[in-house]
N, C-alpha and C positions, 0 to 999 in steps of 0.2 A: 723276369716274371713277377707281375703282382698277383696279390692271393686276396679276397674278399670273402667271409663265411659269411651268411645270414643265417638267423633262424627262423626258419617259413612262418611260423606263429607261437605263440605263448604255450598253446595245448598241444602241438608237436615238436616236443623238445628233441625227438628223435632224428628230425628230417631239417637238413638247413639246404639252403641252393650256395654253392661255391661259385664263383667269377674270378677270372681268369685273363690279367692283361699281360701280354706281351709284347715287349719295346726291344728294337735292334739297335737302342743307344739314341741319348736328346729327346726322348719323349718323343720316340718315334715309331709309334703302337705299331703293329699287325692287323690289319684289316683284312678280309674273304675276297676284295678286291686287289688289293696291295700284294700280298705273297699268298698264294691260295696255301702253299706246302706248308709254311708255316703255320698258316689258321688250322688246315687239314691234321697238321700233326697236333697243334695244342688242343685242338677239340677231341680229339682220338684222347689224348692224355688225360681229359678229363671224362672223360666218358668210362674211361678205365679204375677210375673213382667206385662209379658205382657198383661192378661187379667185385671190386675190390673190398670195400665196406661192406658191402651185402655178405661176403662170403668173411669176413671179418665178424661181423657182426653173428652169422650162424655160429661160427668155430665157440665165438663170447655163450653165446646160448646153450649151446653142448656141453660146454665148463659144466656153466652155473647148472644146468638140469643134472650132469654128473654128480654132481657137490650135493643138491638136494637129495638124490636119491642115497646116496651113501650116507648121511647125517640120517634119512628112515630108515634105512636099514640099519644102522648101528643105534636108535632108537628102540629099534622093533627089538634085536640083541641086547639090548640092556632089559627091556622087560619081559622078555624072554627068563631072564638068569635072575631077574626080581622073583618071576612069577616058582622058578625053583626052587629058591632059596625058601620062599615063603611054606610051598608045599612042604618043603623040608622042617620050617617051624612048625607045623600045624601038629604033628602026630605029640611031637614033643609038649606043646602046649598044650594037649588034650590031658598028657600025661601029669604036667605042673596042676593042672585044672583039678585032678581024680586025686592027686597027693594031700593040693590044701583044700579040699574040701573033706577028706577025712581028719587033719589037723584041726580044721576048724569042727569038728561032729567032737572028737575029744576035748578040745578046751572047752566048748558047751557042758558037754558031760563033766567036766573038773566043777565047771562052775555051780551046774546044778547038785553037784554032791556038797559043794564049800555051801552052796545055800541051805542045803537039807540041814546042814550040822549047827546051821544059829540057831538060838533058843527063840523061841518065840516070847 
């Protein structure tokens, strides 16, 4: 058996035509004329190709759509648990927020008193 792939053209790298010679020794092909059974079977075997690939090629798509959809979903789970974490900083930082701004009201107030006390 010889094997031949093409690729149909440039823009459908997806799609080739395969060709298919069969010799029963000396270069002595199979023709549709010559042994029908034999042309009959290697045409069969190639035609089995394409349901072959077809359903190859879905299985490949199911992967890769499974893989996508689990990388969003463990996407959407990471900020998920951002968006927690975060809520979780906020009350705390309101809190840091109310602490140094009275810290900063009394070193104001320190300052303003160290100022009163220079002589003019």
């Amino acid at each position: 058996m010889y094997f031949k792939v093409v690729q149909k053209n440039k823009h459908e790298k997806d799609n080739s035509t395969l060709y298919l010679l069969v010799s029963t020794g000396n270069e002595n092909f199979a023709s549709p004329e010559g042994d029908t059974t034999l042309w009959n079977s290697a045409e069969a075997f190639l035609n089995s190709f394409v349901d072959k690939t077809t359903a190859y090629n879905l299985e490949e798509s199911i992967t890769n759509q499974e893989n996508v959809v689990k990388n969003a979903q463990n996407k959407l789970a990471t900020l998920q648990r951002d968006e927690k974490d975060l809520a979780d900083k906020i009350p705390k930082n309101q809190i840091s927020q109310k602490d140094q701004q009275l810290d900063i009201d009394n070193q104001v107030k320190q300052l303003v008193d160290l100022k009163l006390r220079r002589k003019i």
